[in-house]
Backbone as a chain_set.jsonl record, in Angstrom:
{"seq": "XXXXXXXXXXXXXXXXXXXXXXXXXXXXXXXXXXXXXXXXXXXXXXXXXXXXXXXXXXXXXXXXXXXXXXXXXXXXXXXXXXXXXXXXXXXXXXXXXXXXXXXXXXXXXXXXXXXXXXXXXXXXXXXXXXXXXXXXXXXXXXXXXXXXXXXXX", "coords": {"N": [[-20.069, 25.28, 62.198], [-22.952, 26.349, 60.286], [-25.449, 25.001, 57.659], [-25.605, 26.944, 55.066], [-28.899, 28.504, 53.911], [-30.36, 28.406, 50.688], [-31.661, 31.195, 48.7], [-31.474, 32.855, 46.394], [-32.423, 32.671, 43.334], [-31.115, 32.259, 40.866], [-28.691, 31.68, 41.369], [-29.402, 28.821, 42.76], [-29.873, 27.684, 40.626], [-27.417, 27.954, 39.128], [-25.538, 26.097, 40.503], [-27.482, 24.019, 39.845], [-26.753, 23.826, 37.028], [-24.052, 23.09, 37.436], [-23.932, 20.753, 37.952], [-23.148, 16.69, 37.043], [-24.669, 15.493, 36.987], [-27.524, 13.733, 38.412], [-29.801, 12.636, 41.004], [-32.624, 11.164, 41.326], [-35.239, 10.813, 43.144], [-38.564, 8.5, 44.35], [-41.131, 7.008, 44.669], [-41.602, 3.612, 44.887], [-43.114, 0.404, 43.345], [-43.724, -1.26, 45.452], [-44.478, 0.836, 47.102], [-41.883, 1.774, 48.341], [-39.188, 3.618, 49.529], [-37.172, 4.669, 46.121], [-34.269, 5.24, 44.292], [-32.585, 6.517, 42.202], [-29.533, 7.18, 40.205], [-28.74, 9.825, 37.659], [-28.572, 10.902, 34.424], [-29.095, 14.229, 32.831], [-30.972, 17.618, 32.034], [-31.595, 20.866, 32.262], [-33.423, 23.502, 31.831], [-35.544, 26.55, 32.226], [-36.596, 25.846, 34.636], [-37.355, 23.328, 34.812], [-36.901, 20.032, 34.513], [-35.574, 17.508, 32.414], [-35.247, 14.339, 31.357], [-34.455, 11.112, 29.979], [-34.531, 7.671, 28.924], [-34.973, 3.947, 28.912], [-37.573, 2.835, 27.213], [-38.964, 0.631, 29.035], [-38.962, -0.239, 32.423], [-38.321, -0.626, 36.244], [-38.133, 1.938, 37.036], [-39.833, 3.331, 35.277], [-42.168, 2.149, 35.561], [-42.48, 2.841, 38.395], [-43.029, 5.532, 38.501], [-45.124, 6.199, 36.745], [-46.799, 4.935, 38.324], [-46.805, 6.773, 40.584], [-46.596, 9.854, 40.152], [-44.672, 11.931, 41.922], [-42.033, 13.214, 42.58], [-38.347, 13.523, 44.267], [-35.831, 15.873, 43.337], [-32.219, 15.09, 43.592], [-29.223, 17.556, 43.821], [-25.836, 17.894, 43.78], [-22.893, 19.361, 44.406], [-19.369, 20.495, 44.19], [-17.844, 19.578, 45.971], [-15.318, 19.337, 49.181], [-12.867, 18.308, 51.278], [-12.887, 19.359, 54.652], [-11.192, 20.49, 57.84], [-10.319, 21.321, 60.975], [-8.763, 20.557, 63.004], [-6.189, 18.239, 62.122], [-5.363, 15.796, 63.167], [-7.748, 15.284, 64.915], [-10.93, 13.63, 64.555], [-13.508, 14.4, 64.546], [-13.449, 17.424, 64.016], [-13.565, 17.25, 61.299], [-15.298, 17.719, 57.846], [-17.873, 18.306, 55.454], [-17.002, 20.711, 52.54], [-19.656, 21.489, 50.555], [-22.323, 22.252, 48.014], [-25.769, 22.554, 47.463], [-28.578, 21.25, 45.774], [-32.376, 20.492, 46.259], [-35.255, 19.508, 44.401], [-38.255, 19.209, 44.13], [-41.13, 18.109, 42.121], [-43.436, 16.706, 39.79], [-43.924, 14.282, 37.652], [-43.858, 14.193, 34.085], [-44.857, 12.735, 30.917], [-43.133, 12.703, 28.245], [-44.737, 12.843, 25.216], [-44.899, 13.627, 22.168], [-42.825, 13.678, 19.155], [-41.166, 15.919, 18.405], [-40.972, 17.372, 20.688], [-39.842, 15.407, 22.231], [-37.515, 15.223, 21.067], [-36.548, 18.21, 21.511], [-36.003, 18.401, 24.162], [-34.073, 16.164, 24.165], [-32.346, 17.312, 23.465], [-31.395, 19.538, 25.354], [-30.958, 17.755, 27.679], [-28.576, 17.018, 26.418], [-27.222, 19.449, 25.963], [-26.448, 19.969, 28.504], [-24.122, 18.834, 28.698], [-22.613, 19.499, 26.166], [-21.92, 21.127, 24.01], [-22.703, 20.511, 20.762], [-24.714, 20.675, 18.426], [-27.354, 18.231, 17.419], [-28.901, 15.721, 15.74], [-31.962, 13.266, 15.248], [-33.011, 10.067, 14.944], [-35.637, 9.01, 13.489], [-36.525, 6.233, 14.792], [-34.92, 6.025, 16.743], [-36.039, 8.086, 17.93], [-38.729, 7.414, 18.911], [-38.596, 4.96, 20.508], [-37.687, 6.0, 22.945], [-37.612, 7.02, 26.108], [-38.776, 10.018, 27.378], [-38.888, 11.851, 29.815], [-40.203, 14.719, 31.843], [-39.647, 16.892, 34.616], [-41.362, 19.294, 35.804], [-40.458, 21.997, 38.151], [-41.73, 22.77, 41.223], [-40.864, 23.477, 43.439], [-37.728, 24.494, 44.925], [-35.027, 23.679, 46.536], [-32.119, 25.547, 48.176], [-29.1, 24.775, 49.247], [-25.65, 25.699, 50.921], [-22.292, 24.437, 52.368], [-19.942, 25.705, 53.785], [-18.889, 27.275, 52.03]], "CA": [[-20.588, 26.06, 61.094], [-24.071, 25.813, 59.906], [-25.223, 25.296, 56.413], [-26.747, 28.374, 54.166], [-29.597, 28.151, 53.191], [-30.19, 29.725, 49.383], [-32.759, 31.822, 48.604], [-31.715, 33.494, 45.035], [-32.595, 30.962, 42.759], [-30.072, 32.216, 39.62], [-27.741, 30.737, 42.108], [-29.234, 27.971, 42.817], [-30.02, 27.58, 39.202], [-26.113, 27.754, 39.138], [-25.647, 25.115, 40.879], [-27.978, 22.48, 39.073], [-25.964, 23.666, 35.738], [-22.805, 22.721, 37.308], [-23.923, 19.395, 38.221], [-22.839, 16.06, 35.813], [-25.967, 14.244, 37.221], [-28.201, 13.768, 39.956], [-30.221, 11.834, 42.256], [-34.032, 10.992, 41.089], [-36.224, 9.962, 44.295], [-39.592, 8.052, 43.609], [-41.558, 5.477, 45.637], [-41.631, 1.941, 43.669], [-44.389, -0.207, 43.22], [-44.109, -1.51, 46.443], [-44.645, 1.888, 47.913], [-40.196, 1.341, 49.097], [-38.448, 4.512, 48.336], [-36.533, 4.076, 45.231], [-33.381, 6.473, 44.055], [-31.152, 6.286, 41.387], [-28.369, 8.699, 39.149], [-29.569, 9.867, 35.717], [-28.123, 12.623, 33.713], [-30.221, 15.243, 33.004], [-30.778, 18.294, 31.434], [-32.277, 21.899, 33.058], [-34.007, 24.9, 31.63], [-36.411, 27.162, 32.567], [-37.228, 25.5, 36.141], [-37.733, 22.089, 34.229], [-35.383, 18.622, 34.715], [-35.479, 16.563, 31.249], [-34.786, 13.093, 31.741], [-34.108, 10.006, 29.151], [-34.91, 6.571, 29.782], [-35.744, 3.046, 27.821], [-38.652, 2.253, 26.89], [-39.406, 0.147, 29.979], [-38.191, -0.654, 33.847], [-38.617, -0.377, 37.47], [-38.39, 3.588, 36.968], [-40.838, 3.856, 34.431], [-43.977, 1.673, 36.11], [-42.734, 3.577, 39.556], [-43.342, 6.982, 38.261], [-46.179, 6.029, 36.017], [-47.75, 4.761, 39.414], [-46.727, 7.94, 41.483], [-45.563, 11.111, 39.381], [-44.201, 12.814, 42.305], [-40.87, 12.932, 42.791], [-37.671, 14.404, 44.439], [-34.573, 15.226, 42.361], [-31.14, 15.927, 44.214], [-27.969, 17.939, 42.977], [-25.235, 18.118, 44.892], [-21.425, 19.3, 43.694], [-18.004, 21.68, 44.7], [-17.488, 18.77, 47.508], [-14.393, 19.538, 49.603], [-12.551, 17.919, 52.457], [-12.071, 20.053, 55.249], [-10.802, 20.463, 58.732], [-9.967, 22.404, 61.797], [-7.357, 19.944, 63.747], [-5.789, 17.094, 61.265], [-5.599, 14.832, 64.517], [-8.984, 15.185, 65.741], [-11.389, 13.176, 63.962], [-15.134, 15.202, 64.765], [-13.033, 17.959, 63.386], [-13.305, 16.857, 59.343], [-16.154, 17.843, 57.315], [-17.704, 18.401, 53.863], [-17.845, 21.654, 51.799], [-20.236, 21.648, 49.442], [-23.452, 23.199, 47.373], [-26.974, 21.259, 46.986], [-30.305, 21.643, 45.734], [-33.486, 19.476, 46.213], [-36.095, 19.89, 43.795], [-39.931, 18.65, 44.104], [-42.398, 18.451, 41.522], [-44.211, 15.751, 39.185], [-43.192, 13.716, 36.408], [-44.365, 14.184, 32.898], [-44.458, 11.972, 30.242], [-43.419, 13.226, 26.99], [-45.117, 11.231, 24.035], [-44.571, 14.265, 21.294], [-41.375, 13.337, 18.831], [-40.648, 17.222, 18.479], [-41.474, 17.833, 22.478], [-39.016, 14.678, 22.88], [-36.561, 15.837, 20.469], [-36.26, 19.127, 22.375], [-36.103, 17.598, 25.664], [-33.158, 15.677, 24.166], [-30.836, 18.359, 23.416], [-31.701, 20.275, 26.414], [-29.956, 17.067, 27.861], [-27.197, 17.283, 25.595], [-26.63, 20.911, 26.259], [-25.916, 19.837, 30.083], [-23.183, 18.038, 28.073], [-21.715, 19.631, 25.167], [-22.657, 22.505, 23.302], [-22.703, 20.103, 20.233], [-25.84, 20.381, 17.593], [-27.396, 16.776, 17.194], [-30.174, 15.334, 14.782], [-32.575, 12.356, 15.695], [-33.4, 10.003, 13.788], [-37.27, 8.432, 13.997], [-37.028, 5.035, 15.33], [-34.893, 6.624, 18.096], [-37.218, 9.003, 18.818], [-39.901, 6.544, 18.746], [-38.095, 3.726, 20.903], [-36.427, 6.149, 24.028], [-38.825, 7.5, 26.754], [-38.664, 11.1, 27.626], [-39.823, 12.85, 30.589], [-39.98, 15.915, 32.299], [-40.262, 16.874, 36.097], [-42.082, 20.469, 36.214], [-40.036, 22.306, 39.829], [-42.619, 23.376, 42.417], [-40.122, 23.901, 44.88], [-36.195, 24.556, 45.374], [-34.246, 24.299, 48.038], [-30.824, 25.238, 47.709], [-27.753, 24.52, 50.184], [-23.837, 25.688, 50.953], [-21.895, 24.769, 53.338], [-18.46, 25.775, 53.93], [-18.837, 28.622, 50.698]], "C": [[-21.85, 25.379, 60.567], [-24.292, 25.384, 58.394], [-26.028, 26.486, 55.983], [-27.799, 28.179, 53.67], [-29.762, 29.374, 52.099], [-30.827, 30.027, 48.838], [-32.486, 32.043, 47.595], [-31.504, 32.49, 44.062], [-31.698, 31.309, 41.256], [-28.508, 31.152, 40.773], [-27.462, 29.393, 42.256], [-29.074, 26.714, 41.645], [-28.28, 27.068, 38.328], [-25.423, 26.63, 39.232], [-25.931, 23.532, 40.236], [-26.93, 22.862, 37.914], [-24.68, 23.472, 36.037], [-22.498, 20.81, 37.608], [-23.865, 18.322, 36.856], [-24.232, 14.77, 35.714], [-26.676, 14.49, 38.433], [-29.341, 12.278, 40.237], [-31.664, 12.377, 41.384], [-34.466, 9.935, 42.44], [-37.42, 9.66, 43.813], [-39.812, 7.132, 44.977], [-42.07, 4.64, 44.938], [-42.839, 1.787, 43.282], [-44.564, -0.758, 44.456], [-44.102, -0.764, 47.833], [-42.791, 2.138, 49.226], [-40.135, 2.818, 48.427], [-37.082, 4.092, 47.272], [-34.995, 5.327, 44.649], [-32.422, 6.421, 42.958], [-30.485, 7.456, 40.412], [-29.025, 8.698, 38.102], [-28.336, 11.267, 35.475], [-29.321, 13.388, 33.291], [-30.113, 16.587, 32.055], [-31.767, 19.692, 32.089], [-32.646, 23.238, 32.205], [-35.533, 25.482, 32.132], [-37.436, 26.231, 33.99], [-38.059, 24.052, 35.49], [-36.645, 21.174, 33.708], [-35.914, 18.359, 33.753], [-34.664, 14.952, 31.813], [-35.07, 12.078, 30.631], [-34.366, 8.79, 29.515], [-34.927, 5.58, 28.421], [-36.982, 3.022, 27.823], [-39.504, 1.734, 28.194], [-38.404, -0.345, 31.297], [-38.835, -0.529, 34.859], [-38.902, 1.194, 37.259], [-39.548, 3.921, 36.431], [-42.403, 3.32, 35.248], [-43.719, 1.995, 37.866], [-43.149, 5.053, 39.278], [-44.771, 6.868, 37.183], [-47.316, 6.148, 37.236], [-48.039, 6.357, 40.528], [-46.023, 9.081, 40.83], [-44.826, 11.813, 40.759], [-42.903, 12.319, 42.987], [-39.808, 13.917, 43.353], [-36.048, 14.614, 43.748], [-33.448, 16.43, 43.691], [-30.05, 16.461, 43.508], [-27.358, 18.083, 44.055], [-23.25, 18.448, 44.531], [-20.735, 20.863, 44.565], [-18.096, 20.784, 46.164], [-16.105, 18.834, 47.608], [-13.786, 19.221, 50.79], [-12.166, 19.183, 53.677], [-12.085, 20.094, 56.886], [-10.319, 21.708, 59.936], [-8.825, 21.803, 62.262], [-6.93, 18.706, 62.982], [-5.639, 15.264, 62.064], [-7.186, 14.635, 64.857], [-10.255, 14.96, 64.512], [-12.797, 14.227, 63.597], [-14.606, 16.72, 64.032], [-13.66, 18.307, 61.773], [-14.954, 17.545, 59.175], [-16.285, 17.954, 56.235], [-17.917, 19.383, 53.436], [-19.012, 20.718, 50.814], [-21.587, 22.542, 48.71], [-24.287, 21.79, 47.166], [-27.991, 22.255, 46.64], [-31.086, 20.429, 45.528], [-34.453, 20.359, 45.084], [-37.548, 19.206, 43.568], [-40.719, 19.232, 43.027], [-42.973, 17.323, 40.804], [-43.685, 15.22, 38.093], [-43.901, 13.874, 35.451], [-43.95, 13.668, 32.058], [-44.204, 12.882, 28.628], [-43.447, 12.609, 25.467], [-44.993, 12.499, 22.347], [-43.15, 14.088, 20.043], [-40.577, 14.918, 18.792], [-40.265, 17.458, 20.132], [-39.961, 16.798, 22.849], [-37.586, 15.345, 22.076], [-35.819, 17.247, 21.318], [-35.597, 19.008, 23.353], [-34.474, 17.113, 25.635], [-31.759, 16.568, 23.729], [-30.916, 19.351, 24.347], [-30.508, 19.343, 27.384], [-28.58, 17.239, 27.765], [-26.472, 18.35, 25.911], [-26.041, 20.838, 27.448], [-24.499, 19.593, 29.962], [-21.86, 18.705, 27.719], [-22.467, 20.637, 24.377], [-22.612, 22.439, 21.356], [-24.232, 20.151, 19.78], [-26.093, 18.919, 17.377], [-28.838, 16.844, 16.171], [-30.576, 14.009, 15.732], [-33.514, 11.331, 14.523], [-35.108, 9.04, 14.295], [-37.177, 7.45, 14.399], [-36.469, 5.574, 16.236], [-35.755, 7.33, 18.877], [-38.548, 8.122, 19.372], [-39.286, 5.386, 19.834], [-37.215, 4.391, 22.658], [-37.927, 7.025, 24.899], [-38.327, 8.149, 27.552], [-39.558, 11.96, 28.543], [-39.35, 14.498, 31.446], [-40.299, 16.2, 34.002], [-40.371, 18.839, 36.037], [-41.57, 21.075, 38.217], [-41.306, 22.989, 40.06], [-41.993, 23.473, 43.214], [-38.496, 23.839, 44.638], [-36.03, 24.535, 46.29], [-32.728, 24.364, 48.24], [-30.015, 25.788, 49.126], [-26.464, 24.581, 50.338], [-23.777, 25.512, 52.157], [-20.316, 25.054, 53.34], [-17.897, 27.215, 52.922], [-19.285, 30.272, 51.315]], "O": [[-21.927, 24.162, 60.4], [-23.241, 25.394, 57.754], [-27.025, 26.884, 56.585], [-27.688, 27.468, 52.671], [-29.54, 30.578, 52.226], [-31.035, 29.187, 47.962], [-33.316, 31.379, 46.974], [-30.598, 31.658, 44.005], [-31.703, 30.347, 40.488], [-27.737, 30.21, 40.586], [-26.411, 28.765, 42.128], [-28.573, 25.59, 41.617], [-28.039, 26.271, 37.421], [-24.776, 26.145, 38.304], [-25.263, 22.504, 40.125], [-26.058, 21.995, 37.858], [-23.909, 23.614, 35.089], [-21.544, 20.036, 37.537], [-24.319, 18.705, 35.777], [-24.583, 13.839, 34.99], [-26.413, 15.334, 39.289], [-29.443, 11.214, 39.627], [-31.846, 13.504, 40.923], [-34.154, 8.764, 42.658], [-37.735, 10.328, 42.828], [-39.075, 6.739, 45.88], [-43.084, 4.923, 44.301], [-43.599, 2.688, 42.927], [-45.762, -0.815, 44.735], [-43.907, -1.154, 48.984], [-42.693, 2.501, 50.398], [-40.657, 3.214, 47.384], [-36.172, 3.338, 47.617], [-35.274, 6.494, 44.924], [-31.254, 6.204, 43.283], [-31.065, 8.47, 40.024], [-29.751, 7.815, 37.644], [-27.67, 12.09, 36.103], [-30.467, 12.992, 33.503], [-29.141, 16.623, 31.301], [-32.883, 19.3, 32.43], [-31.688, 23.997, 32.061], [-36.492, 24.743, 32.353], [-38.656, 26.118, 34.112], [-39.246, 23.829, 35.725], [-35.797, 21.381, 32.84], [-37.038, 18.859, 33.745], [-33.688, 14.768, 32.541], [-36.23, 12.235, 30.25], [-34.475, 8.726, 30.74], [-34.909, 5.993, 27.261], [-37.444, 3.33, 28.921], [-40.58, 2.272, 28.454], [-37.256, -0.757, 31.128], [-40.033, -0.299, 34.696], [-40.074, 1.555, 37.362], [-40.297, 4.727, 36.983], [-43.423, 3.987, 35.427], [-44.541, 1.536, 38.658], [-43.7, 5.62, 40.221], [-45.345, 7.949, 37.053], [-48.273, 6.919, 37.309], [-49.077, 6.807, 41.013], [-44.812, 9.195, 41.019], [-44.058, 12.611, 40.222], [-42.751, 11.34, 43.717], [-40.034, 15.105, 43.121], [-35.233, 13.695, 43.666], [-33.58, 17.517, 44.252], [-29.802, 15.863, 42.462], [-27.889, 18.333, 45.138], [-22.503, 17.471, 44.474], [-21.252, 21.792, 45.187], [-18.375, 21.291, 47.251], [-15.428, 18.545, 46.621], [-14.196, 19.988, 51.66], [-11.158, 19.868, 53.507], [-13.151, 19.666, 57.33], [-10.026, 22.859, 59.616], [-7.773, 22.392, 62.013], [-7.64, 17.808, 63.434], [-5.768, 14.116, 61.637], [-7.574, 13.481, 65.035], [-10.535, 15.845, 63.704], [-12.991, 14.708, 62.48], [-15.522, 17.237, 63.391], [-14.072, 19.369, 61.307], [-15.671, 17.82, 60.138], [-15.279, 17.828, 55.537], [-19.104, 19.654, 53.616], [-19.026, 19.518, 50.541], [-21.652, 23.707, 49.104], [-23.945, 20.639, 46.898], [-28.226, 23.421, 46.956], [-30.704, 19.488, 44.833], [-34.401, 21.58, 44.939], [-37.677, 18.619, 42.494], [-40.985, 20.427, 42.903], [-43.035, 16.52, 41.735], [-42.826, 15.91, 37.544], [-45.058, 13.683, 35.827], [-42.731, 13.759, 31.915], [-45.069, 13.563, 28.077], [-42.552, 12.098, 24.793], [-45.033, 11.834, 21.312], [-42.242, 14.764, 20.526], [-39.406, 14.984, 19.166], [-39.122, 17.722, 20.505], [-39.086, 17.255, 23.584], [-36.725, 15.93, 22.733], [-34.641, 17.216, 21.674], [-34.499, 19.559, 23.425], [-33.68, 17.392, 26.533], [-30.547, 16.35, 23.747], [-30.267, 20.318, 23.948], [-29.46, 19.849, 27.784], [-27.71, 17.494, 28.597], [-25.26, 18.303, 26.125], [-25.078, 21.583, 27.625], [-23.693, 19.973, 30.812], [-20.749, 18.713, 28.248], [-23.693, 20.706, 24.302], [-22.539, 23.427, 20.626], [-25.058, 19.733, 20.591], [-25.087, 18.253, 17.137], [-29.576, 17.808, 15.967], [-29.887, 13.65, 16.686], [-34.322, 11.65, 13.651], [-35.389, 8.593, 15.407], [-38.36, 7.286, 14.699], [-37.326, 5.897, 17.059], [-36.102, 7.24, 20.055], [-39.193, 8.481, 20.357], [-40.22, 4.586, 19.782], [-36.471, 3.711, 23.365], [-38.941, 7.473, 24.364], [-37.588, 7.683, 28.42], [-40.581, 12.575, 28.242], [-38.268, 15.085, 31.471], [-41.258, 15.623, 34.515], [-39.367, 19.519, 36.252], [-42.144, 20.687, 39.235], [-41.867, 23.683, 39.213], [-42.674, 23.631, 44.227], [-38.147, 22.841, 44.009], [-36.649, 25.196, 47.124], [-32.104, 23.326, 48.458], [-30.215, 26.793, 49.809], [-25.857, 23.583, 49.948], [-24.541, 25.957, 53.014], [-19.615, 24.297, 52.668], [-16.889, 27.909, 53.054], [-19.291, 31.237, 50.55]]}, "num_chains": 1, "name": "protein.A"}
């Protein structure tokens, strides 16, 4: 069985909002690819992302905005012969998403950003208070591309 590829993007759209996190790709400072989990937050064909102040993440994406973010969830063991190893495989649903990183230096713009997050969450109202806002570094990755994936569905 092959996988699907998924063209209607409320679907795939589906998808990212069922996810509890994902996969941020980047290439470092020493041009290495770099990858790590974040939580996240999705509307209107735009990832939100949270961060400190400063790290490896921040002066790799400073250096290179472009980045790839993965989702990937509804993973399921499954099988044809319980004996026969080549048999086994994985359901599941993905999407890749390519586009650029944006910094967001606004406290409203970040504020936003941060319950957009939240909403991924909990459907909990929050406040912010100014040194937070001022002290947490908020970006955005703008999609230029989907590509969304089932297999086994």
């Amino acid at each position: 069985m092959k996988s699907r590829i998924l063209s209607f993007e409320p679907e795939i759209e589906a998808i990212i909002q069922k996810c509890q996190y994902c996969s941020l790709a980047m290439i470092d400072a020493d041009g290495k690819p770099y990858v790590i989990h974040m939580n996240f937050g999705f509307r209107n064909r735009t990832i939100f992302f949270h961060s400190g102040p400063e790290g490896k993440k921040l002066k790799a994406l400073e250096n290179n905005p472009n980045v790839c973010v993965a989702f990937s969830t509804d993973h399921l063991l499954r099988w044809q012969n319980t004996e026969v190893a080549c048999s086994y495989s994985m359901k599941y649903r993905s999407v890749l998403a390519h586009g650029k990183v944006k910094f967001i230096e606004d406290s409203n713009e970040k504020m936003d950003a941060l319950n957009v997050i939240m909403n991924q969450y909990t459907d909990e109202e929050y406040k912010y208070s100014a040194p937070a806002i001022e002290n947490v570094c908020v970006f955005s990755v703008e999609v230029e591309k989907l590509e969304g994936r089932a297999y086994g569905y």
